[in-house]
Structure formats: C-alpha cells, structure tokens
N, C-alpha and C positions, 0 to 999 in steps of 0.2 A: 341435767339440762346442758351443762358444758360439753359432757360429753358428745350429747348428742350435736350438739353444734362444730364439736373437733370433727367427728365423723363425717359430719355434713360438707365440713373445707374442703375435706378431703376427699372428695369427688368431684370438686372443681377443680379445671385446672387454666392456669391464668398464663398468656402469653405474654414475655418481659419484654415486647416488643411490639411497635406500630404494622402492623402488615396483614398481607392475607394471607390464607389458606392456600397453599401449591399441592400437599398430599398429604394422602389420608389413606393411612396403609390398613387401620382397623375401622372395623366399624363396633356398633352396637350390638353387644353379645360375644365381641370376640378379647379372648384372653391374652394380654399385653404382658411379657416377659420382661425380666427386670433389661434396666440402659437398651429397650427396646423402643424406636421412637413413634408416637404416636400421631403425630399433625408435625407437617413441614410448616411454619409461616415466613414469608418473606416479605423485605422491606423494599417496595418498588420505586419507593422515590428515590432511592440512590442505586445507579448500577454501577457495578465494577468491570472492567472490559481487560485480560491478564495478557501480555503477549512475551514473547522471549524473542529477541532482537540483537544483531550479533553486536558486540565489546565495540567496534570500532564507531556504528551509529549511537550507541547506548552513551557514549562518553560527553556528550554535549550537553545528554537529556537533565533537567533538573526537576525538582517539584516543583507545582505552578504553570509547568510550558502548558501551552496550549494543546488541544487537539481533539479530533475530529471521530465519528464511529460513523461509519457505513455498512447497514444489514441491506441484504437483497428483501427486493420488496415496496422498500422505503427510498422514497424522489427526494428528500432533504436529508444530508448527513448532520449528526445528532452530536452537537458541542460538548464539550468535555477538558478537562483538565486531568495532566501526570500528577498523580496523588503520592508515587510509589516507585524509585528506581534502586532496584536491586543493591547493595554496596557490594555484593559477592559475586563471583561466576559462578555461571552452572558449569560442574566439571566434566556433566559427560554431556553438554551443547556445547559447552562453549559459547554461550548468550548470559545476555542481561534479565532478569526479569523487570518486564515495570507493568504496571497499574495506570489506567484511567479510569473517572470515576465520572461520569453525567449522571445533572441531579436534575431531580423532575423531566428525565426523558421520554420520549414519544412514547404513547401505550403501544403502538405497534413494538417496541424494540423489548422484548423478553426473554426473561433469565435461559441463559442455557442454548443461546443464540450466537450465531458464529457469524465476527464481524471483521471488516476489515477496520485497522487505529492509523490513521495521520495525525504525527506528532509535529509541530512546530518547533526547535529548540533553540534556534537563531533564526533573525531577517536582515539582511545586507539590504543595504538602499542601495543603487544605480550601480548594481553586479555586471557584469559582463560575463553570460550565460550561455552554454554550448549545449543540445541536447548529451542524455548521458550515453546514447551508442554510436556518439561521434568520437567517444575518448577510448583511447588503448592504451594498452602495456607493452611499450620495448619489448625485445625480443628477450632481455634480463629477465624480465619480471618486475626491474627496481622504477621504474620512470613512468608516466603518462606523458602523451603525446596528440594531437590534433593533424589530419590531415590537411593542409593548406592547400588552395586551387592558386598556384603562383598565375601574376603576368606573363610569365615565361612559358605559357602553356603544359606545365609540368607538376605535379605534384609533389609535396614539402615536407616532410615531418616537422613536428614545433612541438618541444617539449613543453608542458605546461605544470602547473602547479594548482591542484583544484582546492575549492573550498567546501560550501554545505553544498549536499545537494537532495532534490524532492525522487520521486517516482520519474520523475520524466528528464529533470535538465538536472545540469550542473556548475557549479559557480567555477570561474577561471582568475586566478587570484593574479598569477603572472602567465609571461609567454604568450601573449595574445593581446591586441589592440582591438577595440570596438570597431566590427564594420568588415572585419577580417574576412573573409570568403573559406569557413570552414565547408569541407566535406562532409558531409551527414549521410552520405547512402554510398555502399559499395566502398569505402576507404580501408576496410576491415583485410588487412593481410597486402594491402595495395604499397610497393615498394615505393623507397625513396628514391624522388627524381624519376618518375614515371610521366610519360608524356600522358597528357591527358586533353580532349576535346570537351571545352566550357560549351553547352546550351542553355541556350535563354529557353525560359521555362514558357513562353507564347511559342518557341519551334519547335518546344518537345510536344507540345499536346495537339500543336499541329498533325508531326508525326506521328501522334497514336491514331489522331482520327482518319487518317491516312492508310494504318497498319488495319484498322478495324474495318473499315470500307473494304480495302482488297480483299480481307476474309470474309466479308459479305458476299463479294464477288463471283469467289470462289466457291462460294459453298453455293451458291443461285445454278453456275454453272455445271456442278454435280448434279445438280439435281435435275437439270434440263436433261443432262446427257441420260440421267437414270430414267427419264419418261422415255426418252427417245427408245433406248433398247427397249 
C-alpha cells in the first residue's frame, strides 16, 4: 500500500511556486529526458524590467529610487521601483546593470516585453533648467557651455556647470542666472561673439505664414499657366 502510494507522488508534480502556466513543451504521451523542463510557470505579480545604463547615469542610482516602465500599447506608464544596481561593470559594455521590479502591474504588461525604464535618482526643487540640446562641449572636450543671445546683439558662450538631468532638460548648477535668454535652436557649432538677429516669436510665425501664402501663390500660378498651355 505504501508503495503504491510512493508510486502514486510520483506522478504528481507540484509547482514551488504561485503562478501560471507560460509553456508547455510536452504533452501527454510524450517522453521527458532527464533536467528536461516540463511546464514553464511564472509569477505575474511581480515583474522585473533589466536594463544596462552607462557608469556615469548608473552612479546616483540607489535601491528604492523610484521609476517608471512604458510598453507600447499601454496610455499609463506602469510604477515601479530600482530593486537592483549593479556594484560591478559590465567589462565589454561598459554599463551598469540594474533591475526594476513593478508589483501587481497592468495585465497588459507581459513577461518577455521590451520596455522603456524612467529612473528617478534625485529631485532638485527650483532648479534652473536648460533643455539638454542647448548644452555643448568646448572644442576640448573638457567643459560645457550654453549659447547666450547677449543685448549686444551678439552671441555668448557661458561655461556652465550641469547637474541631474531627464530625457529632455538639464539642471544648471552654475554659470547661468534664471531668465537668461539661452539659445535652444541652431546654437550647435555657432562661434563666439557671432552677431546674431533676436525675433519675437509673434514675427516669426508672422513670417512663416507669410512664407507659406507665397508658396501658395506660387504653386496657383503654375498651375494656371499649365491650363493655359
């Protein structure tokens, strides 16, 4: 009777874990080879999201920081927390590994899904922010700088000194006063002490609709001449 009861265990097989079924490589009738795996199950209430992130962003990151997972698909990005920052480099990236982990996230977001991670690792109160493709590198390499639109009608380099920064802006820790009249378009290779013409941005959109009209114009006027022949 024991026997038969060992025999019996031993066709069940018990998952050490909460989750479901993702695959199922055998079925019924077919011969399973030893450390051959039978049933994938996964634990869906916690995802791990892995990313490699280069040394210089990676250094602020701690466990705890905050942060964010965005799948295509999905209108809300999906909260999370840094579970996991590397203490090593990877020697042939040259990155950090780390880990986010969101617990009880969106059914839409599934294993094996390629996501963008927003990490939070600092927040500065009443920063004073540049976007990041208004800042350059010296012609060294060693410095960043900010294009200034002087009174003097002339264009300014201003070394600056940055702090954290997102996807988009960047903190200006020195070298810049709030209100500053940075250059944000075209300042890219623009010499120091270059004259430059300030428009108020009601006389540039003037000027487009201006620009766009005559190309209306223009193209009315082909086309009459193209009936006429």
């Amino acid at each position: 009777m024991l026997s038969a009861e060992a025999q019996l265990s031993y066709s069940m097989i018990r998952s050490p874990i909460d989750g479901v079924v993702t695959d199922r490589p055998l079925y019924a009738g077919d011969l399973a080879t030893a450390n051959q795996a039978i049933l994938t199950v996964m634990n869906l209430s916690r995802l791990i999201a892995k990313s490699h992130i280069p040394q210089t962003q990676a250094a602020t990151l701690k466990v705890g920081d905050a942060a964010q997972l965005k799948a295509p698909g999905l209108d809300e990005p999906v909260n999370g927390k840094v579970t996991l920052v590397s203490p090593a480099l990877d020697p042939g990236s040259t990155t950090i590994e780390v880990w986010v982990e969101a617990s009880k996230p969106n059914p839409a977001l599934k294993p094996g899904m390629t996501v963008q991670l927003a990490m939070t690792s600092k927040t500065v109160k009443d920063a004073i922010v540049v976007p990041a493709n208004a800042v350059f590198k010296n012609p060294e390499g060693q410095a960043d700088y900010v294009v200034i639109a002087g009174a003097d009608q002339k264009a300014h380099w201003q070394t600056v000194e940055l702090g954290v920064r997102n996807a988009d802006n960047v903190q200006v820790v020195t070298g810049l006063n709030a209100g500053a009249p940075v250059i944000t378009s075209g300042g890219y290779a623009l010499p120091d002490n270059t004259k430059i013409k300030i428009q108020a941005p009601e006389e540039q959109a003037k000027g487009d609709e201006k620009a766009d009209k005559a190309g209306d114009s223009s193209k009315s006027g082909a086309k009459e001449k193209d009936d006429k022949d």
